[in-house]
N, C-alpha and C positions, 0 to 999 in steps of 0.2 A: 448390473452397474450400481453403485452405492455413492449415494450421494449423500451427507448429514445434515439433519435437519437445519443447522447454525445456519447455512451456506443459503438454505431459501430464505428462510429468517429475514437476514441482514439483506438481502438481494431483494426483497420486496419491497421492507421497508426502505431502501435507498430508492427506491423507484419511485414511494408517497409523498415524502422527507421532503425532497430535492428544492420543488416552491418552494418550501418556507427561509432559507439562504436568499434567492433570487432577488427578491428584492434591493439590498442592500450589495448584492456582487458586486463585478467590476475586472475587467484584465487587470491582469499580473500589472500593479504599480510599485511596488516596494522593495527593495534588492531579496528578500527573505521569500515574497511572492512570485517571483521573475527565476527565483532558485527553485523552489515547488513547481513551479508550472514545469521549467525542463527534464524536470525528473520524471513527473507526472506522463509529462508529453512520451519521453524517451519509454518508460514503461508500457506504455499504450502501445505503441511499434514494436517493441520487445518479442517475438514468439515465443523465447525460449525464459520470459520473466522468470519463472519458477525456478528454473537449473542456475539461471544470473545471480540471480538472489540466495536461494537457498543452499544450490549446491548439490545438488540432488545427484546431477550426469557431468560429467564430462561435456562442456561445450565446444563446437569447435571455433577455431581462435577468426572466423571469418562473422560468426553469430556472438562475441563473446561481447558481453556488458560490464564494465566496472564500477558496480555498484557502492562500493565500501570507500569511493570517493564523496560520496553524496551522502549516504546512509549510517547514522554511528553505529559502534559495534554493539551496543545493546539493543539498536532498533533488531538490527541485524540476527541476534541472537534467539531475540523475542520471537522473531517470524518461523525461525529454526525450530525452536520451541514448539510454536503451537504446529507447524508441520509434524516433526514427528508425534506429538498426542493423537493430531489426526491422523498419523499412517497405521498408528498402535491400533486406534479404534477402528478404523473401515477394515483394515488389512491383515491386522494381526504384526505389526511392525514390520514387514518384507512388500516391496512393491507386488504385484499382480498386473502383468498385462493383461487388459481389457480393464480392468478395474478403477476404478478412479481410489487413488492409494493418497489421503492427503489435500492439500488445497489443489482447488479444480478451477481456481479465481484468480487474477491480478491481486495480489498482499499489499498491493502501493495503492491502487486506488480501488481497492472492496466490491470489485465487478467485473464481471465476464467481460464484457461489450466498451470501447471505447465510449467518450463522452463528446458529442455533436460540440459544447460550449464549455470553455475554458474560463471561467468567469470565478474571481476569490474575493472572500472577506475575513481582514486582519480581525478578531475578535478582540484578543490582548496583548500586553507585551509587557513582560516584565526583566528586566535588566537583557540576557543575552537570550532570551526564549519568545518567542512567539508562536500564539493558535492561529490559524490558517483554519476556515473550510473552504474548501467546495462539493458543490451540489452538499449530500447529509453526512460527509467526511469530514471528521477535525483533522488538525496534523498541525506535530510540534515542530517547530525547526529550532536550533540551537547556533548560534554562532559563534564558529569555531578560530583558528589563526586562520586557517585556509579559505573561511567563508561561511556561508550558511550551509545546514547539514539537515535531514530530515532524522528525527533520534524517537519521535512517535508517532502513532498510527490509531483512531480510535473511526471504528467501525459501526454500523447502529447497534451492534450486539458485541460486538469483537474487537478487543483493544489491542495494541501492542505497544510496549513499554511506554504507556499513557497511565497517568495516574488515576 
């Protein structure tokens, strides 16, 4: 089984990280925070987040998620991205069963294991964007016609379409 090193990395350090947020958290108050949290939540419950998101299998339409309501298509893309570099590198680009071929993690919230507390803090906001953490996760949301969208992902090692 092949697991990369990025994956303990980031997964440890979200374990250390996570106090130093806490203080200042707080539930979802802000329409931008209250849009993160449902995505977040729904991701968490997700089984099939990987196939939702990426694309990977065929879902079937009883387990399917429609992510790309919530997600811009560059987050979207981004995540796509580093999926296949990581399928290149563990796999040789073709799945393997038994093998962990690619992200082995939630991409929405940078962890295996759900999170016991839901708790965010607005860091910035500048015209239609806003940074979001929780626990040692940033995340962009942008607002769109439709609403607030989530368009970045910055992980303690591992960003997506985060500047």
């Amino acid at each position: 089984m092949k697991i990369s090193m990025a994956v303990y990395s980031f997964l440890s350090a979200f374990l250390f990280a996570a106090p130093a947020v806490a203080a200042s958290a707080h539930a979802p108050q802000t329409d931008a925070e209250k849009t993160l949290d449902k995505i977040l939540r729904t991701a968490e419950g997700d089984e099939l987040i990987l196939d939702n998101v990426l694309h990977r299998f065929p879902v079937p339409a009883t387990k399917r998620v429609d992510y790309s309501k919530w997600l811009t298509p560059a987050l979207i893309a981004s995540l796509q991205a580093e999926q296949k570099r990581l399928l290149d590198q563990d796999c040789g680009g073709k799945y393997v069963e038994g093998d962990i071929c690619g992200m082995d993690y939630n991409p929405l919230t940078c962890a295996q294991d759900t999170m016991a507390v839901h708790a965010y803090a607005t860091l910035s906001e500048s015209g239609d964007a806003v940074t979001i953490t929780r626990a040692a996760v940033a995340y962009r949301m942008t607002h769109t016609g439709p609403g607030w969208r989530l368009d970045g992902i910055k992980c303690k090692e591992l960003q997506f379409n985060f500047p």
